[in-house]
TIKOL-471733 format. One record per residue (C-alpha): residue in three letters; x, y, z. Coordinates in Angstrom, 3 decimals. Layout:
<nodes>
ALA  X  Y  Z .
...
</nodes>
This chain:
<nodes>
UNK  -131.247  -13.675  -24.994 .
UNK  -131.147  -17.173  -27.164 .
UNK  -127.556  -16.773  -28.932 .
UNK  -126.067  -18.993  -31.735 .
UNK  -122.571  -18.967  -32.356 .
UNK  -122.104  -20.282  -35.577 .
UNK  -118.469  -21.465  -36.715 .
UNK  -117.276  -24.542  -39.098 .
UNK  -115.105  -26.715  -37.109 .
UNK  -113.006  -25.559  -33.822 .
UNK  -109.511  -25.566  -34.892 .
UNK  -107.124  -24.169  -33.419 .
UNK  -106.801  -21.124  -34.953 .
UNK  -107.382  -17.168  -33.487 .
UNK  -111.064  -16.843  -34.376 .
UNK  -112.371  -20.447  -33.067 .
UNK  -110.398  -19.456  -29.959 .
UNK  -112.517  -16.279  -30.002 .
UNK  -115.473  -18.248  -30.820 .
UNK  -115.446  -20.196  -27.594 .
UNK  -114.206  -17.445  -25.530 .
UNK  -116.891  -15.411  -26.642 .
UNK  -119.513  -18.301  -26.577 .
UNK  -118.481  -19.225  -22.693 .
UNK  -118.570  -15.404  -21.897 .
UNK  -122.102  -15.189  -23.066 .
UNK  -123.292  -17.979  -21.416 .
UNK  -121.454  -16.930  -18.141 .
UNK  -123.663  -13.786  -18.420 .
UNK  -126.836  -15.972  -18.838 .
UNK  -127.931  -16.009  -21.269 .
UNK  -128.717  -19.076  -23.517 .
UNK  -126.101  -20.025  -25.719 .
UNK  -125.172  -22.599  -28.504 .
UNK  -122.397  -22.968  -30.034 .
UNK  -123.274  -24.806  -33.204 .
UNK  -120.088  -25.947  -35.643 .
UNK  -120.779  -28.205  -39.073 .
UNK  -118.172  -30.791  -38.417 .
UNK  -117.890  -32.590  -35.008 .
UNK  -115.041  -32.423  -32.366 .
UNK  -112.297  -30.333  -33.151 .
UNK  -109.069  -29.244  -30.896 .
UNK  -110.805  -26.852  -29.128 .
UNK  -114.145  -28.740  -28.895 .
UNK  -112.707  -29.253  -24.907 .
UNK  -112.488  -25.481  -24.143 .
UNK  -116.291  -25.045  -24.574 .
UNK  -117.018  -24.795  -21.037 .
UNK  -120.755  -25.318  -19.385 .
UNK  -123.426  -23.506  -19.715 .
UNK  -122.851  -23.594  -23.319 .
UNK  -124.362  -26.123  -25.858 .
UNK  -121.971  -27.347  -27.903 .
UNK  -123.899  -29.060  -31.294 .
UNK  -122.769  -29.917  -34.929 .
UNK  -124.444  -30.788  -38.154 .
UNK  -122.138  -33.433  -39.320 .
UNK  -123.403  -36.624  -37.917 .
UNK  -119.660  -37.846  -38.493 .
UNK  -116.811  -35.605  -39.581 .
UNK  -116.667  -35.357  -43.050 .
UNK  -113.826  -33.397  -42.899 .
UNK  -115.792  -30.812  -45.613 .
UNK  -115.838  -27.145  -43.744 .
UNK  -118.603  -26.073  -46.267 .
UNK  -121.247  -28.693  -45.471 .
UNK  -123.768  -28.066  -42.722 .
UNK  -127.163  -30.127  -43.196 .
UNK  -129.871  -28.996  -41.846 .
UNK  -128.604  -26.185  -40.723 .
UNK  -132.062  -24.236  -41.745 .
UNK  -133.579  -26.696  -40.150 .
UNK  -131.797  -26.094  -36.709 .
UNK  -131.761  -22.978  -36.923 .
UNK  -135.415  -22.201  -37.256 .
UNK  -136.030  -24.734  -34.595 .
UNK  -133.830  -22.987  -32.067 .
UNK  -135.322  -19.706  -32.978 .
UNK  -131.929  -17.251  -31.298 .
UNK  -132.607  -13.852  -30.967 .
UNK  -129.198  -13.769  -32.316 .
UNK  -126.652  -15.549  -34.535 .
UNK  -123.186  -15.089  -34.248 .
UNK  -121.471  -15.995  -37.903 .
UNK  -117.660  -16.666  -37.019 .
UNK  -115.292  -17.504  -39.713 .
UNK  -115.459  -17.623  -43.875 .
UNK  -117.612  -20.745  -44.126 .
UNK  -120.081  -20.001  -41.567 .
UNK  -120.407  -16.039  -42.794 .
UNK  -121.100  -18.012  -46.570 .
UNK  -124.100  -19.148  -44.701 .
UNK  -125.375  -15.703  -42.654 .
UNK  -127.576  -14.245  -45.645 .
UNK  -129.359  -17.371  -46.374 .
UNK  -130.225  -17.232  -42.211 .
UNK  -131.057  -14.208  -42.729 .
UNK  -133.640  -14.379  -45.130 .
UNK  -135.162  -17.503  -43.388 .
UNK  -135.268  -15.773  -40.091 .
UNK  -136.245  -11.983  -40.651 .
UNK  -136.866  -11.466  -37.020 .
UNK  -133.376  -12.453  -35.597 .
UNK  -130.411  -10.604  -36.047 .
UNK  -127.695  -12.220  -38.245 .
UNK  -124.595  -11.198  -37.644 .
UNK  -121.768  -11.236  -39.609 .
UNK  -118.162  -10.745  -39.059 .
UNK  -114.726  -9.804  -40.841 .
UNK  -111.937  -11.112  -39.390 .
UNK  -109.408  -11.996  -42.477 .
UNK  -107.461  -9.832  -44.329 .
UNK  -107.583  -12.328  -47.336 .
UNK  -109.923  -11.067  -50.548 .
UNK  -113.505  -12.462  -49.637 .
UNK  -115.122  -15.231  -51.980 .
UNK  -118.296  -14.052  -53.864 .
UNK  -120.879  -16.173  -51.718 .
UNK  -119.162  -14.451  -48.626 .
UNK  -119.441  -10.779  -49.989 .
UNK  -123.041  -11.297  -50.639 .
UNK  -123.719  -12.903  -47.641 .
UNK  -122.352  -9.602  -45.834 .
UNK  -125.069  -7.099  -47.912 .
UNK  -127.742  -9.207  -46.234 .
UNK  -127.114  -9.753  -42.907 .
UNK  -128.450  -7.061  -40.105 .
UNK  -125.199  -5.851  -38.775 .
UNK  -121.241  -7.140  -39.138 .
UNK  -118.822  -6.968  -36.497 .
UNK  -115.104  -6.400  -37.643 .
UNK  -111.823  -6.956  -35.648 .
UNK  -109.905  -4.028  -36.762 .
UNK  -110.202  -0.605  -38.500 .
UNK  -108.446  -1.537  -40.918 .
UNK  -111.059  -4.626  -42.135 .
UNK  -113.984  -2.108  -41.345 .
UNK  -112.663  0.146  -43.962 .
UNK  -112.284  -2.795  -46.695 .
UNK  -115.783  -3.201  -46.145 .
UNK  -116.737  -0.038  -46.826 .
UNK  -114.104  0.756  -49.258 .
UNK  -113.659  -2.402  -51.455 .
UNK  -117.634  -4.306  -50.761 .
UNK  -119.804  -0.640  -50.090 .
UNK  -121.004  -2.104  -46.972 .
UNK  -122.639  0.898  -45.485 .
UNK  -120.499  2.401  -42.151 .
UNK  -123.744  2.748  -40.227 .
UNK  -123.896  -1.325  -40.354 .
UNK  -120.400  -1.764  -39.211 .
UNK  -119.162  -2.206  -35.880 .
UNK  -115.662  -2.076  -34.998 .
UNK  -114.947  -5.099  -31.700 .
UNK  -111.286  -5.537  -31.561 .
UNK  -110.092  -9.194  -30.293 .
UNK  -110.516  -10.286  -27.009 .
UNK  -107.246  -11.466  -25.076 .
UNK  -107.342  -15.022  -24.956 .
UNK  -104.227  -15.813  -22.759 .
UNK  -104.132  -12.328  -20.707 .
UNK  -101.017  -12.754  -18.692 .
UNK  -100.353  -11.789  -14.880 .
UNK  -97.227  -10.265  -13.345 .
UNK  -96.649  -13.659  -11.208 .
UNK  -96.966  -15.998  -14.391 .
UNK  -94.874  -13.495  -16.120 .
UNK  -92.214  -14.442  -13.589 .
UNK  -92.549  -18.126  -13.545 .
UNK  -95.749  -18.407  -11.707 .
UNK  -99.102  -19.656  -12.320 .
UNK  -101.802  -18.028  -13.891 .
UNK  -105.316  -18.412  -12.961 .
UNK  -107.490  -21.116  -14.793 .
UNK  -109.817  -19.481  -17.398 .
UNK  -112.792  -20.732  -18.132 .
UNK  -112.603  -24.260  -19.305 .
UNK  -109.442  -25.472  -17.839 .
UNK  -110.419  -28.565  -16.544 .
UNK  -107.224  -28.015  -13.767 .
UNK  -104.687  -25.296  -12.994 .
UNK  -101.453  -26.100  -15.070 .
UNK  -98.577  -27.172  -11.742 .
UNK  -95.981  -24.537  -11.746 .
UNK  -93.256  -26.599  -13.168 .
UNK  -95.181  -26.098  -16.330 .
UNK  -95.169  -22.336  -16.551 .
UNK  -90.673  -22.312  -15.857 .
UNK  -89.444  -20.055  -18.109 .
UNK  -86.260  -21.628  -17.623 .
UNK  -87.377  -25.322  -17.657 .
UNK  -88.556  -24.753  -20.994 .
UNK  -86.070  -23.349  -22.657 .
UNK  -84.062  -26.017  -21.507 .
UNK  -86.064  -28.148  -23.210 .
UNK  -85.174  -26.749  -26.599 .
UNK  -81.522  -26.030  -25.914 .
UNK  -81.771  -22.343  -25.183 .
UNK  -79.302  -20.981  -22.499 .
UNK  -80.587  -18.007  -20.220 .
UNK  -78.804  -15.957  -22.924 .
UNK  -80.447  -17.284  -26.137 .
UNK  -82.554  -14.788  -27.589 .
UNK  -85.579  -16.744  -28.749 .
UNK  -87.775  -15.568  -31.394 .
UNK  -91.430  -16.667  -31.591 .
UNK  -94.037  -16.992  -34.278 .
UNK  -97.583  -18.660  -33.245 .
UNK  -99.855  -18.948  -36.426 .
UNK  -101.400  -22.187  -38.173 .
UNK  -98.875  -23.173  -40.882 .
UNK  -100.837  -21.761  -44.121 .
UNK  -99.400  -20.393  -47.304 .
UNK  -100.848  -17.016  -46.269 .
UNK  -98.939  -16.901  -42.778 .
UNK  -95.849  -17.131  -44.717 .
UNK  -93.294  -18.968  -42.168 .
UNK  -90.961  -19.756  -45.122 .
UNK  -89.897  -15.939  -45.000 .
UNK  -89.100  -15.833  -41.285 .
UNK  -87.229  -19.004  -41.696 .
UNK  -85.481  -17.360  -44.732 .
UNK  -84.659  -13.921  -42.935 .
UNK  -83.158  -16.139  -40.253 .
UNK  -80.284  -17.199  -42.578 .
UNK  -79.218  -13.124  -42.466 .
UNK  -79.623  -13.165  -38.939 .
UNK  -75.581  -13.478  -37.681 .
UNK  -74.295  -16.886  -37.102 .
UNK  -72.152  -15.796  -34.342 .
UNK  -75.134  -14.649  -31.997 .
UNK  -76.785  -17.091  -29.834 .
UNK  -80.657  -17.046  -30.802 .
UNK  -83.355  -20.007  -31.643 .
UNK  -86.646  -19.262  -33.993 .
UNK  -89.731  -20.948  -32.355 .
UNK  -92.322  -21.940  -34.920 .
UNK  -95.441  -23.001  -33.306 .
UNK  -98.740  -24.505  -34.862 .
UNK  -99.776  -27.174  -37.466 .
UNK  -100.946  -27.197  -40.974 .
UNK  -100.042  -27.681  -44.485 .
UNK  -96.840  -25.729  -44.872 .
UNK  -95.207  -27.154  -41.937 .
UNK  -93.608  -30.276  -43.969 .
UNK  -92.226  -27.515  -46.719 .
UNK  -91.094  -25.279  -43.683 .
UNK  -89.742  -28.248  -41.965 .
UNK  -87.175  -29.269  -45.063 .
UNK  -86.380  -25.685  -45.646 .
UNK  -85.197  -25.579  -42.031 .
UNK  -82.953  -28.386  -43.274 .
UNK  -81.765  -27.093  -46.167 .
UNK  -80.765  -24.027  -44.725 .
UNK  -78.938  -25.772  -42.512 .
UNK  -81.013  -24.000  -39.388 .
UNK  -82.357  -27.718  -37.809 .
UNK  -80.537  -26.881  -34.974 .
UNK  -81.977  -23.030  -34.235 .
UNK  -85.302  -23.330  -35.949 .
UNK  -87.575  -25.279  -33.521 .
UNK  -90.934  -26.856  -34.892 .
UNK  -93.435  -26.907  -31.569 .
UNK  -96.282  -27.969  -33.296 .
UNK  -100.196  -27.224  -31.630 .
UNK  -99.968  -25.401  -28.480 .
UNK  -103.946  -25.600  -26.459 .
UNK  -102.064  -23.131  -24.390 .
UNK  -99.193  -21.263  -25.724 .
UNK  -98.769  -19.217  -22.544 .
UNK  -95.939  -20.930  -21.682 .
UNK  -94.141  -20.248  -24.655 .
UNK  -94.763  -16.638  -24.604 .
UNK  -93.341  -16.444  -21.157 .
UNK  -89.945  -18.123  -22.523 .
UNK  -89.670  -16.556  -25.419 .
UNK  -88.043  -12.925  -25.785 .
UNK  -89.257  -11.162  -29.026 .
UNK  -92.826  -12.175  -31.110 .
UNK  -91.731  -12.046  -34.786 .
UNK  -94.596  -12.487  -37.949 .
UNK  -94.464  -11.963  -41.512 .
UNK  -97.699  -12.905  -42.690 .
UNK  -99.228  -12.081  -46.229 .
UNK  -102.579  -11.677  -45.054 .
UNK  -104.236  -10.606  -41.647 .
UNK  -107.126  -8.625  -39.883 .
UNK  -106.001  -8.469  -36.443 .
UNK  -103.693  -10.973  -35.294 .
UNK  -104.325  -12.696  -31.611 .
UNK  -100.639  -14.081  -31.513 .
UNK  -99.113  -10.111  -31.246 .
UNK  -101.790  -9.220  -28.870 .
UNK  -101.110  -12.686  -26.806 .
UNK  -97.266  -11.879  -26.920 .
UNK  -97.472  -7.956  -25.919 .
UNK  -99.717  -8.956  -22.955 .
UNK  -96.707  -11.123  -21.767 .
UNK  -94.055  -8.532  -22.151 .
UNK  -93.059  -8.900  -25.697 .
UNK  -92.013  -6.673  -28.340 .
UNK  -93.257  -7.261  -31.889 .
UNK  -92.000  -7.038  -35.542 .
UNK  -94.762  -7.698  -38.007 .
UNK  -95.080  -6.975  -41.769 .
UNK  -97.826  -4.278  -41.678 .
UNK  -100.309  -6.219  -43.305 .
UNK  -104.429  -5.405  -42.872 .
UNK  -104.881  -4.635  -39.031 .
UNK  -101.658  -5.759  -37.647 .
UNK  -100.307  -1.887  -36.564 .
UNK  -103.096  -1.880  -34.294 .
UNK  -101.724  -4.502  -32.268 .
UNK  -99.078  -2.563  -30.921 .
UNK  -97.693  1.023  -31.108 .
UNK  -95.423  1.342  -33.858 .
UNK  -92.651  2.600  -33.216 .
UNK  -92.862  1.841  -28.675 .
UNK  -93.814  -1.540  -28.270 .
UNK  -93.711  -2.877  -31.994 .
UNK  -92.507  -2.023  -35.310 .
UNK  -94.178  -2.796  -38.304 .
UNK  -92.216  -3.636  -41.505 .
UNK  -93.246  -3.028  -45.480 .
UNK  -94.231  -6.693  -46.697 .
UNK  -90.863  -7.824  -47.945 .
UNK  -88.273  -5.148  -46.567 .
UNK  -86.075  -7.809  -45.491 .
UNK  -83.519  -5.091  -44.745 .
UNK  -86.053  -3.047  -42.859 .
UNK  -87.393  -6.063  -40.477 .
UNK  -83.684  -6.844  -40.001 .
UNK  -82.997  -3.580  -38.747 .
UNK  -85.720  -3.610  -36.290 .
UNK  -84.762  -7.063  -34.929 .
UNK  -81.246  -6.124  -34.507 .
UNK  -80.960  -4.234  -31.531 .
UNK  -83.966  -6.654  -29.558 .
UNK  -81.098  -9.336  -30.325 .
UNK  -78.273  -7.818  -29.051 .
UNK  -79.536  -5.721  -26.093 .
UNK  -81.441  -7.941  -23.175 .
UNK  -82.181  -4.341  -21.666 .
UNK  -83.550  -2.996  -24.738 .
UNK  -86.033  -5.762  -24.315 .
UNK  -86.896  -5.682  -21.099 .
UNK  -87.755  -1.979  -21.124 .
UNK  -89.915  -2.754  -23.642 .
UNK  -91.978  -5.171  -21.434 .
UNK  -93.914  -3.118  -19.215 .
UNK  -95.494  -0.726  -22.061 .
UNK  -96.122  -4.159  -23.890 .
UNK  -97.972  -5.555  -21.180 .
UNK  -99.876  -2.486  -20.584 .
UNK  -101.052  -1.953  -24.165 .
UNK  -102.335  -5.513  -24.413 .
UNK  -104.201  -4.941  -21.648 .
UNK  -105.682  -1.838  -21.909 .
UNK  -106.572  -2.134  -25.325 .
UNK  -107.683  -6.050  -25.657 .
UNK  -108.682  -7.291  -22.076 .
UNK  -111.447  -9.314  -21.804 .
UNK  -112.974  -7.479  -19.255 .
UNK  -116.155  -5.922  -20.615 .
UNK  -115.031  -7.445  -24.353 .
UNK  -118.539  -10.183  -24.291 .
UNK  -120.070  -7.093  -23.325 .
UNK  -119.610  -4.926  -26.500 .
UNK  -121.079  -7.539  -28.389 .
UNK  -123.814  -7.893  -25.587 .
UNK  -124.886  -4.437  -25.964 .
UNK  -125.219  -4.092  -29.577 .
UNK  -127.118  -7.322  -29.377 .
UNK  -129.190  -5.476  -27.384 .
UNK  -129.733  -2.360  -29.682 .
UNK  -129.912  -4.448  -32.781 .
UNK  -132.899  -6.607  -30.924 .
UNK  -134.452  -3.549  -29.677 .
UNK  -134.248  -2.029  -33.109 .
UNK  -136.039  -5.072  -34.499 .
</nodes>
């Protein structure tokens, strides 16, 4: 099959990492692929490994997610048997390719908990099928945009960083697909990089991974950390960039938490982090399915989340995870407490972490869901 992954610029957040995963795994099935984004570059314009074609509309970046010239004009001219519509900008766009090419199947995809734009909602009743990460988004489109059932599919995320039991330990994992070379193994220490950021083998560190947008809502986790006690040795890992981090950064300040809150900025590979780090912590407004809980189970750790859109089927509640009312500070406090003060609590924890990630996302056989209802949607056609 000719595919065309369609996405507006490759930052570095969980669906352009699914984007090129998915993009590479197609192509490493061989079939023809193209992974066509409207600006140029991008931080993860380097993990698009060959076969794939890697194109953009933007002669020059712009920096305008919305624009894509030509992209009709590509488009027809490429002629897919399928296109891929990844993220809000390019989804805007899957209708219009739609009606332009009747005989390929446009797919679109919902994979953000946030209310969808008009253009975006329209766009959906005119494509020929829509993928969506989670139950929970499938439903919304059924429920809140009367998107027929029968033209939903339901593809949970694909592990980006799956872990192994020897980089779990210190070791190093396998390259994936893209890594230019394996990472040396005094990259992957656990204990090296704590080190780095000042945490003893005792610190319990806390880690959030998400872009720094007003929907992923760091300035809560930085707030519940002033309740957390002052007499306990822990550090709160923020990792990612964006808009909010400058606000987040001088509330750090002002809460006089400089010296336990830790700004990491963009990881390419946050493996490393997940294997020092000791409990994965995210209160976020607005999500779908979020790759940072999956990422962190596979690696052995336990979650608290605000139950927000698909986020309690990341874990099970209640085993590996516990998921919090949006806001119940006293409730997510309550949770955390016992992950901070019992290592053993934690580490039992681990093993059904690891295995739920696993079983549930692995990207074994994951580019193959969406290769075989390519397959019946083609065939239907």
């Amino acid at each position: 099959m000719k595919i065309l992954v369609l996405q507006d610029y490759l930052r570095s957040g969980g669906t352009e990492r699914q984007s090129v995963l998915l993009a590479n795994a197609f192509a490493g099935a061989g079939h023809a692929v193209t992974l066509l984004t409207f600006r140029p570059s991008g931080p993860l314009a380097g993990t698009v490994a060959a076969p794939v074609a890697r194109r953009s509309l933007q002669p020059f970046d712009t920096r305008l997610d919305w624009f894509a010239p030509g992209l009709a004009r590509f488009a027809t001219r490429f002629h897919p048997d399928i296109i891929i519509c990844m993220g809000r900008m390019a989804n805007c766009r899957a209708g219009g390719l739609q009606r332009i090419l009747p005989a390929t199947a446009v797919i679109g995809t919902m994979r953000t908990g946030k209310k969808l734009p008009a253009l975006f909602r329209r766009s959906l009743l005119n494509v020929r099928h829509i993928v969506a990460n989670s139950h929970e988004a499938a439903r919304v489109l059924a429920d809140n945009y009367a998107i027929p059932a029968a033209k939903i599919s339901v593809i949970h995320n694909s592990l980006v960083f799956p872990s192994d039991s020897a980089s779990d330990v210190g070791g190093v994992p396998p390259p994936r697909i893209g890594d230019a070379t394996p990472p040396s193994r005094s990259e992957y220490s656990r204990e090296t990089l704590r080190a780095t950021h000042a945490a003893t083998p005792s610190t319990t560190v806390l880690l959030c991974v998400a872009m720094f947008r007003p929907e992923k809502n760091q300035r809560a986790l930085i707030s519940l950390a002033t309740l957390l006690p002052r007499d306990a040795d822990w550090q709160l890992w923020l990792v990612g960039e964006g808009e909010t981090r400058p606000a987040c950064t001088a509330l750090a300040r002002q809460l006089g938490l400089a010296d336990r809150v830790k700004f990491l900025g963009f990881q390419s590979d946050p493996a490393p982090l997940y294997r020092a780090a000791d409990v994965a912590v995210l209160t976020s407004q607005s999500e779908s399915l979020p790759n940072f809980l999956i990422e962190a189970q596979a690696h052995g750790l336990p979650v608290v989340a605000f139950a927000v859109g698909g986020v309690r089927e990341c874990f099970r509640p209640g085993e590996t995870g516990w998921a919090i009312a949006p806001g119940d500070d006293a409730a997510f406090l309550a949770a955390l407490a016992p992950l901070l003060a019992h290592p053993g609590r934690r580490a039992a924890l681990a093993a059904p972490a690891r295995d739920f990630a696993h079983n549930a996302f692995s990207p074994d056989g994951h580019a193959q869901h969406y290769l075989d209802l390519f397959a019946r949607l083609t065939k239907r056609a």
